[in-house]
C-alpha positions in Angstrom: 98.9 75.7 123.3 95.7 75.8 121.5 96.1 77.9 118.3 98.5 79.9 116.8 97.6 83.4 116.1 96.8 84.9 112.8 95.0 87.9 114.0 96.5 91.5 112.4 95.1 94.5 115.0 95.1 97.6 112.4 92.2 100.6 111.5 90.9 102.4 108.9 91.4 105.7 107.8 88.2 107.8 106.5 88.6 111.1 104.6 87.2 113.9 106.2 88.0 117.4 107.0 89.5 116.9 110.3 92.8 115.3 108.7 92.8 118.5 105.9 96.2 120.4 105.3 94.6 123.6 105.1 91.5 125.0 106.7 89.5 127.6 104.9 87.4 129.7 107.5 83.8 131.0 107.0 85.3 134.1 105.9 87.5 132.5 103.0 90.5 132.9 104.8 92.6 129.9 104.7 95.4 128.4 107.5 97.1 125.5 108.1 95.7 122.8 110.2 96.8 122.5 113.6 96.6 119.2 114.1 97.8 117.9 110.6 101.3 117.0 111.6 100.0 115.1 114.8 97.3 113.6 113.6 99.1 111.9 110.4 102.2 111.3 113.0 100.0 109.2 115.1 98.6 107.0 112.3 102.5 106.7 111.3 103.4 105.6 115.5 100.9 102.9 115.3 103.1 100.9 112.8 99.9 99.4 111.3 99.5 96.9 108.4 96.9 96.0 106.5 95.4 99.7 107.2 92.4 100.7 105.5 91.8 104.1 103.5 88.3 105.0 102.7 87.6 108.0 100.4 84.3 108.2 101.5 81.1 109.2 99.8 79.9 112.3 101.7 83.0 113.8 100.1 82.5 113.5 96.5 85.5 116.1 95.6 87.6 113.8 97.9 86.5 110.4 96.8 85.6 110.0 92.9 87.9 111.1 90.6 85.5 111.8 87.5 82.4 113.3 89.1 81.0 114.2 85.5 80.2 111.5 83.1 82.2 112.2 80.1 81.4 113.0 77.0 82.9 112.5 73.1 85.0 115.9 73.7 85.3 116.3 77.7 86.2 114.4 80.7 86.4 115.5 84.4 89.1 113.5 85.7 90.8 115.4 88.1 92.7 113.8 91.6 93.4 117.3 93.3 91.3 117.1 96.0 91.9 113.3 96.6 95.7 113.5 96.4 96.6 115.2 99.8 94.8 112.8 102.0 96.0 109.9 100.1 100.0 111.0 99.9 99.6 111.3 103.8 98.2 108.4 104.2 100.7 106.5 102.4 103.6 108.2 104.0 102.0 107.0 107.1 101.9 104.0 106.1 102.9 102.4 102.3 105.7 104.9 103.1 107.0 102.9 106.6 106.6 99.9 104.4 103.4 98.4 106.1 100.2 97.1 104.1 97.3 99.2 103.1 93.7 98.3 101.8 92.6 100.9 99.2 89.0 100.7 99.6 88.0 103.7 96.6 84.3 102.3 97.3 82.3 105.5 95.9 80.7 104.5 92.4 80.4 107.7 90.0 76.8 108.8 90.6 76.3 109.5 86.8 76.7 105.4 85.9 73.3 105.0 87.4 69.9 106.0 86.0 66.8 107.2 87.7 64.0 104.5 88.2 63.3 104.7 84.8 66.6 104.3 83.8 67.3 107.9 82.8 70.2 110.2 83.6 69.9 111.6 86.4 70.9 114.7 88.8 74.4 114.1 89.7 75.0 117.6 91.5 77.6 118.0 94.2 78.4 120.2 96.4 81.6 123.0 95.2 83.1 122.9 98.9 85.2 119.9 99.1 84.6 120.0 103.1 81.0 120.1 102.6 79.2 116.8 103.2 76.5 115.3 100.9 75.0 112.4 102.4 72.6 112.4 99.7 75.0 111.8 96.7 74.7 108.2 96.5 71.7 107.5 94.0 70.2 105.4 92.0 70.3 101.7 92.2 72.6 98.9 90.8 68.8 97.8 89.0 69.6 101.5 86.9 73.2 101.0 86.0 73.0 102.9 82.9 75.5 100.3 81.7 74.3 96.6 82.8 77.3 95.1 82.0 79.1 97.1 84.2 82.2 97.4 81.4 81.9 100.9 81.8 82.8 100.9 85.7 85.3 98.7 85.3 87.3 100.7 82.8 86.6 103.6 85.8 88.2 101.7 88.2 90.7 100.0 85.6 92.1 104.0 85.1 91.9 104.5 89.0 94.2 102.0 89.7 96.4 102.4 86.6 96.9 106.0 88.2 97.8 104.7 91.6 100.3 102.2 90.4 101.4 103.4 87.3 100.8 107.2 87.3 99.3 107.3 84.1 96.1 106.4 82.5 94.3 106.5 78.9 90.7 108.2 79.4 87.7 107.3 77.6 88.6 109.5 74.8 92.0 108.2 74.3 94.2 110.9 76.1 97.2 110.1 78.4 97.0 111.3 81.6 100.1 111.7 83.9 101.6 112.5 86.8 99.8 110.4 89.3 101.9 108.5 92.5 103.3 105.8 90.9 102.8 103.3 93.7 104.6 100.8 92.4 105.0 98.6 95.1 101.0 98.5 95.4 101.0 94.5 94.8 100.2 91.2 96.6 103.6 90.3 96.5 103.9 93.1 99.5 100.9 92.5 101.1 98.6 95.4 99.4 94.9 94.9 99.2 92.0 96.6 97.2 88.5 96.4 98.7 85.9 96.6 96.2 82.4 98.8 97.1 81.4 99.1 100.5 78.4 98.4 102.4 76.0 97.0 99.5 75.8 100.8 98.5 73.2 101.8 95.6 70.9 98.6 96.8 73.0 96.0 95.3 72.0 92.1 95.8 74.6 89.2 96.2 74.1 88.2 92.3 74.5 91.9 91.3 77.6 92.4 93.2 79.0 89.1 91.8 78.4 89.9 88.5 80.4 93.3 89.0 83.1 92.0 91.1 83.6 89.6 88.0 84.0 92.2 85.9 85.8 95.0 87.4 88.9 93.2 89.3 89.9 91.2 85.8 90.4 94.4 84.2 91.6 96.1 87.2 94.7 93.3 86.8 94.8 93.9 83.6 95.4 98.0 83.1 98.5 97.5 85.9 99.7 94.7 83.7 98.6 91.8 85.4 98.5 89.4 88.3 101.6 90.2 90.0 101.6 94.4 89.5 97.8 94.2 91.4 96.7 94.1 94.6 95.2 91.5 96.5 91.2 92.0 96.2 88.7 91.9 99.0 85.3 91.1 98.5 81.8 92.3 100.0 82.5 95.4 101.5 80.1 95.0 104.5 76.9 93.6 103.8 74.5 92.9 106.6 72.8 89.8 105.5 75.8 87.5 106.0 73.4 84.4 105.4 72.5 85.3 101.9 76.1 87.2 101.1 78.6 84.7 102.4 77.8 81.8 100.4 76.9 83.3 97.6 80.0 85.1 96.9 82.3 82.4 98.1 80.5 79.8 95.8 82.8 79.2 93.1 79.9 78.2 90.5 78.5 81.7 91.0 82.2 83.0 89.4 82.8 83.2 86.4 85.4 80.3 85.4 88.0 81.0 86.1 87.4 83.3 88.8 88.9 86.4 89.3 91.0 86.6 92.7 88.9 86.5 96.1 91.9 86.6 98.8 89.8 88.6 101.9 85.8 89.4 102.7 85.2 91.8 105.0 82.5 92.3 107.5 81.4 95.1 109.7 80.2 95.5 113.5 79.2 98.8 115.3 78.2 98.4 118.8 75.8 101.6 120.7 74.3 102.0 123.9 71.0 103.3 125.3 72.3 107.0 126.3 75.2 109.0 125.0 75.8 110.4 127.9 75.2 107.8 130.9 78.2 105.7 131.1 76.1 103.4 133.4 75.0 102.0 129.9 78.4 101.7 128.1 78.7 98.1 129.6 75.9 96.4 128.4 75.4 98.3 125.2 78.9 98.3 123.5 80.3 94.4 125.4 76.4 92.9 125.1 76.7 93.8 121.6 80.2 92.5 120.8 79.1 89.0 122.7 76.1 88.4 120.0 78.5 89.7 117.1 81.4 87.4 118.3 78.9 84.1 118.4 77.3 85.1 115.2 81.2 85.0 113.5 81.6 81.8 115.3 78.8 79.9 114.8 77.5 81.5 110.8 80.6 83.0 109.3 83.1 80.7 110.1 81.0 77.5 109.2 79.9 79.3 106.1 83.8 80.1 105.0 85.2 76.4 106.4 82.0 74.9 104.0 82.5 77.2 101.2 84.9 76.9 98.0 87.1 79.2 98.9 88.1 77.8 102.8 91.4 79.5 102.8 90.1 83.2 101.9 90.9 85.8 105.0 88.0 87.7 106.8 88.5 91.5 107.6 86.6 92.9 109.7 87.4 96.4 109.6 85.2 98.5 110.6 84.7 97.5 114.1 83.9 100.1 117.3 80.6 102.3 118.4 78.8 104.5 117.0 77.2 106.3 120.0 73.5 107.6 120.2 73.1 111.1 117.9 76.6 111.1 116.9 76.3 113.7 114.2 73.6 115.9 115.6 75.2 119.5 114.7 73.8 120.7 118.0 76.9 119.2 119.8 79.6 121.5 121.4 83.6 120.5 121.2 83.3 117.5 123.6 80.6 115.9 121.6 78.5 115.3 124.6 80.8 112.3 125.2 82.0 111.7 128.7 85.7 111.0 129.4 85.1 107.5 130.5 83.5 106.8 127.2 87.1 106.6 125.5 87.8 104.4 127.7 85.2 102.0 127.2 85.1 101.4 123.7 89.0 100.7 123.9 88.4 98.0 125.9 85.1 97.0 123.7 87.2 96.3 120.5 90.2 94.7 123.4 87.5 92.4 124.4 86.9 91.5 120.4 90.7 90.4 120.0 91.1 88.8 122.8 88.0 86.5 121.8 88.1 86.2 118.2 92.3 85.9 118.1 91.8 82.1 119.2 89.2 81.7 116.4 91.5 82.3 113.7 89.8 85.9 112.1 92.7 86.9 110.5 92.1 91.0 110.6 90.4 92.9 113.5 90.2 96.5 112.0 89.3 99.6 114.6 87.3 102.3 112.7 88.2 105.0 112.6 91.3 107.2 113.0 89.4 110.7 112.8 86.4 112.1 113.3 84.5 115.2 114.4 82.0 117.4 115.8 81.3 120.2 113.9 83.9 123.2 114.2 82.7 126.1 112.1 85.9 128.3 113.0 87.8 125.6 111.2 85.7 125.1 108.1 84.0 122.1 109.8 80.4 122.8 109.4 78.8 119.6 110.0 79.9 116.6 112.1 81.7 113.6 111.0 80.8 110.7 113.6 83.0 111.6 116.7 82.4 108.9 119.1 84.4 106.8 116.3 87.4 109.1 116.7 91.2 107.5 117.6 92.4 110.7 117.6 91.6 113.8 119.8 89.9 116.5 117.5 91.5 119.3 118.8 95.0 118.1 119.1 95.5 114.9 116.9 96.9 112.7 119.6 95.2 109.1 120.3 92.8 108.8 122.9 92.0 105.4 124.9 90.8 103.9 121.9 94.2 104.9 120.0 96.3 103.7 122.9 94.3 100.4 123.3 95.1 99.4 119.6 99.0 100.2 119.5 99.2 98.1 123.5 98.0 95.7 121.3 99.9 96.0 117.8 103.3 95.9 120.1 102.2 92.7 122.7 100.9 90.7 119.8 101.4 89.5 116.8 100.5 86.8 114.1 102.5 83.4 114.8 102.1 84.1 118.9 101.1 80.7 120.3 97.9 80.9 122.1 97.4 78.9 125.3 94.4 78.0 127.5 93.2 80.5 129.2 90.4 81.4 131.9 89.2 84.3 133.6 86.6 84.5 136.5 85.1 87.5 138.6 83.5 88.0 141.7 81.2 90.3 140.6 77.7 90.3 141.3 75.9 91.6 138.8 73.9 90.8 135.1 77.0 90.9 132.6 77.6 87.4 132.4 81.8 88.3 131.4 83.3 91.3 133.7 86.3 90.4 132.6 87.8 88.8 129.2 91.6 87.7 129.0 93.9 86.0 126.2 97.1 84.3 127.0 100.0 84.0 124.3 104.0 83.2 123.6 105.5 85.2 121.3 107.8 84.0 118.5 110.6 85.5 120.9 109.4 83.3 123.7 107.9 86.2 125.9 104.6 84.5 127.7 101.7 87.8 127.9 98.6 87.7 129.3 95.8 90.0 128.1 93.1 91.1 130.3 89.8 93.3 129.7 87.8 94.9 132.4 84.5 95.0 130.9 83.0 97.3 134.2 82.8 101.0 134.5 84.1 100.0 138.2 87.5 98.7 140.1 88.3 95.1 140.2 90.3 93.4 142.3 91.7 90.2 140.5 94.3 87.6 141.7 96.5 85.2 139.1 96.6 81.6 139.8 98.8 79.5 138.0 101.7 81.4 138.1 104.8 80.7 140.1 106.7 82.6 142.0 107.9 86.1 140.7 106.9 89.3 139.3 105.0 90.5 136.6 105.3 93.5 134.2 102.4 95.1 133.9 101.2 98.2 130.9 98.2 99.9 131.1 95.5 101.7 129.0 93.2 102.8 131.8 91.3 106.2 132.9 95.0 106.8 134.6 96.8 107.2 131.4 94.8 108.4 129.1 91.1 109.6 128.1 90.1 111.8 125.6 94.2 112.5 124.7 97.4 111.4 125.7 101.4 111.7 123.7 101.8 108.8 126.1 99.1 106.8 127.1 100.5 103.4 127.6 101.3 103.5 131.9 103.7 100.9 133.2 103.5 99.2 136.9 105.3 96.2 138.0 103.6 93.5 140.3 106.2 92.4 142.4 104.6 88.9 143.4 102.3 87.3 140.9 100.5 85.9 143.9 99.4 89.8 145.1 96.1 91.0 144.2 95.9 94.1 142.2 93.7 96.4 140.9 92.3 97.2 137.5 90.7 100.4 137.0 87.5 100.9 135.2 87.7 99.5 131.5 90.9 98.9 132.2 93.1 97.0 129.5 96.3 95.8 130.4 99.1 93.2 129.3 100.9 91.1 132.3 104.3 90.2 130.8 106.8 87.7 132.6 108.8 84.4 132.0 106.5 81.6 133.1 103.0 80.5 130.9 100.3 82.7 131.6 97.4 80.1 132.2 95.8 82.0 134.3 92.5 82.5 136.7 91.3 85.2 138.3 89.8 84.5 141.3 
C-alpha cells in the first residue's frame, strides 16, 4: 500500500440552453424540451458529490440576479430565469443528498466603471438563450466601489436567498420566496466557489482583498459559520506561481482570516485537428502529462509550504476543448468523430488514475452539457460541444459520461492504493500507451484501473496475479460513443494469466480477490 485515496471523481454543471425546460422556436412558439427529463436524470444516475453549478456569464438572464444597478426607488432583483436550472440541479443532486459547489461567479456588470471610472453600458441581451460573450466589462481597477462592500452585500443577499429564502435589498424591502436550502452548510459537505477564472482582469492582491470581504458577510447574512458553506478560493487562475502563494499566505488575510477550505484550478487539453483522430493521442494525453507534473512538482510544493497545508485542491474543470468548438458553421455532429468521445474519457481516466496517488482531493469533468447550435430548438449559437457528457439530441451520457460513473462506482475516497506498474510493447513516440491504478476498497475488493492511451488495440497480459479469473467492465468504442442508456459492458477473463484485448481508448476496471500489482507485459 502506498497512499490512501482521497480523490472525489465528480463534474460540473454549466447553464445553457441545452438543459432548458422549454424551448421557444424562431417563430415564438414554445415546447417542451425533449431531452430535459434525460438529461437531468443522467446528472441524477451519476450519484456525484461535490458537483459543481456554474451560472455562467454568457447568460446574464440565467446567471446574475440584479442585472440593473439599483437605484433609491428601484431594484431589479429577479431569480426567474435562474430558478429552473438551479431546482433541477439540486434535485439532481442536493436533492439525493450529495454535495454541490455553487459557483454564482458572474459579478454585476454595473459595479464596474469604464477606464475612467464612469458608469458604463451594462446592456444585455432580452432572450435569456441568447449568448453575450461580451458582457463581462470593465476591470476590478474600475470597481465603482473599491472597497468591494457593495459586492459583498450582492452576494451576502444571493446566498441569504438560497439558504434562507429571503433577503433585505438595498432599499430595505423583504424579499421572499426563494429555495430555502437549508441544508446548504459545511456541516454536509456544501461548498461556494467565489469568481471564476480571474474574470474582469483581477490580480492576486485584488482578489484577496475581495475574497476578504465578501465571504465574512456571506457568513454573516445566513447567520454564521455553521448555516454557510464551505468557501473555495481562486476560481481558475492561470498563473499558479503568482496565485498560489499569494492567496494561501496567511499574512496576505486579513486576521483573522475568513474560511479558505478548497482552491481550484483548471486544465483543458486540445489537439492539432478536430477532426483527425490520429491527433487525439498526443494532443489531449501530451497535454495531461505536462499538466499532471506541473500539479506535482509547483502546486503541491506550493500548498505543502504554504499556511494553509491542509486546504483541498479542486480541479474542476478538467477535459478538451477541441479546435473551433463554437464555430456556428457546424452541423448536429459538431464535426466530431465518434472516436473522439472516446478519447477524452479515457484523457480525464488517465488524470485519476495519476493524480489519485498524489493526494488531489477533487478531479472534476467539465462539463455535463453542451451544444452545437440548433436553431429549430431556440439554440442559435453553440455552447462548446466537444465538452459535452451528454448526447445533445438525446440527453444520455456519452463515453465521457460513462467513463466518469465506471469510475464514481469502482472508487472511492479511503480505497488503499498499492504499487502499481504498467508497460507496453508499443513502438511508437508516446512515451505512456497505457496508464493503470491499483486499489482495495474499504469492503476489501482489490481493482485494477487501466487506460489505453492509443486510438489502436492492445494486447496486454497481467503478471502478478495468481491463479483465477477476473471481472472485467468496460467503457470502450463497443459500448458506447456519442450515446449510450448503458454504456458500462461487462466481460469476464477467465484466467488472469490470458492475454486480452483492449480496444482503442479503452478504459476498463479488472475486479477479483487477489492484489492487483500488476504488469503488463
Amino acid at each position: 500500500v502506498i497512499a490512501t485515496s482521497r480523490t472525489v471523481t465528480t463534474l460540473q454543471v454549466v447553464t445553457n440552453p441545452i438543459l432548458d425546460r422549454v424551448f421557444v422556436a424562431p417563430n415564438g412558439s414554445s415546447f417542451p424540451n425533449p431531452i430535459h427529463d434525460a438529461a437531468w436524470a443522467s446528472l441524477k444516475a451519476l450519484q456525484a458529490d461535490l458537483v459543481r453549478f456554474v451560472p455562467w456569464f454568457p447568460y446574464p438572464r440565467k446567471s446574475v440576479a440584479e442585472l440593473d444597478a439599483p437605484t433609491s426607488k428601484n431594484t431589479s432583483w429577479d431569480f426567474s430565469n435562474i430558478l429552473p436550472q438551479l431546482e433541477d440541479f439540486m434535485d439532481a443532486v442536493y436533492g439525493q443528498n450529495h454535495s454541490v459547489v455553487l459557483n454564482f461567479a458572474t459579478q454585476p456588470c454595473w459595479l464596474f466603471g469604464d477606464a475612467k471610472n464612469q458608469t458604463q453600458d451594462c446592456s444585455y441581451p432580452s432572450n435569456p438563450d441568447q449568448s453575450d460573450f461580451g458582457y463581462v466589462r470593465g476591470s476590478r481597477a474600475n470597481l465603482l466601489d473599491p472597497s468591494a462592500k457593495t459586492m459583498a452585500g450582492y452576494f451576502a443577499r444571493l446566498l441569504s436567498y438560497l439558504v434562507k429564502g429571503e433577503f433585505v435589498d438595498e432599499n430595505g424591502i423583504k424579499h421572499t420566496g426563494g429555495p430555502a436550502y437549508t441544508r446548504l452548510n459545511r456541516q454536509n459537505g456544501h461548498v461556494w466557489e467565489l469568481f471564476n477564472e480571474a474574470e474582469h482582469g483581477y490580480t492576486p492582491e485584488q482578489y484577496i482583498h475581495d475574497y476578504d470581504v465578501i465571504v465574512p458577510e456571506m457568513i454573516k447574512a445566513v447567520g454564521g459559520i455553521d448555516n454557510a458553506p464551505a468557501f473555495m478560493g481562486l476560481g481558475g487562475p492561470n498563473d499558479w506561481g503568482n496565485w498560489i502563494p499569494a492567496f494561501l499566505n496567511r499574512s496576505n488575510h486579513t486576521s483573522p482570516a475568513p474560511p479558505i477550505d478548497y482552491f481550484s484550478l483548471h486544465g483543458y487539453a486540445t489537439c492539432a485537428n478536430r477532426t483527425d483522430p490520429s491527433t487525439y493521442s498526443a494532443g489531449f494525453f501530451g497535454y495531461f502529462r505536462n499538466y499532471i507534473q506541473s500539479i506535482k512538482e509547483q502546486v503541491l510544493v506550493m500548498r505543502g509550504a504554504s499556511s494553509f497545508p491542509s486546504v483541498k485542491i479542486d480541479l474542476d474543470e478538467l477535459g478538451v476543448i477541441m479546435p473551433d468548438d463554437n464555430n456556428p458553421g457546424f452541423g448536429i455532429n459538431a464535426s466530431l468523430p465518434d472516436i473522439y468521445w472516446n478519447a477524452a474519457g479515457a484523457a480525464y481516466a488517465y488524470v485519476f488514475a495519476t493524480l489519485t496517488p498524489l493526494g488531489v482531493e477533487v478531479l472534476g469533468q467539465s462539463q455535463l452539457a453542451g451544444s452545437p447550435k440548433i436553431p429549430e430548438w431556440g439554440i442559435p449559437l453553440p455552447q462548446y460541444p466537444s465538452v459535452s457528457l451528454l448526447d445533445w439530441r438525446t440527453g444520455l451520457g456519452n463515453a465521457r459520461y460513462w467513463v466518469l460513473k465506471l469510475l464514481i462506482e469502482e472508487f472511492a475516497p479511503g480505497d488503499s492504493l498499492v504499487s502499481t506498474q504498467c508497460t507496453s510493447e508499443v513502438s511508437q513516440e508516446d512515451p505512456e500507451p497505457l496508464s493503470c491504478m491499483g486499489a482495495i476498497t474499504k469492503a476489501g475488493s482489490r481493482k485494477l484501473l487501466i487506460v489505453n492511451h492509443l486510438n489502436s488495440v492492445q494486447t496486454t497480459k497481467f503478471s502478478g496475479f495468481s491463479e483465477g479469473s477476473l471481472a472485467l467492465r468496460i467503457v470502450d468504442p463497443k459500448s458506447v460513443q456519442r450515446a449510450s442508456a448503458s454504456g458500462i459492458r461487462t466481460s469476464t477473463l477467465k484466467d488472469a494469466s490470458e492475454s486480452f484485448s483492449l480496444e482503442a481508448f479503452a478504459v476498463v476496471v479488472a475486479s477479483r480477490a487477489s492484489a492487483p500489482q500488476a504488469v503488463f507485459v
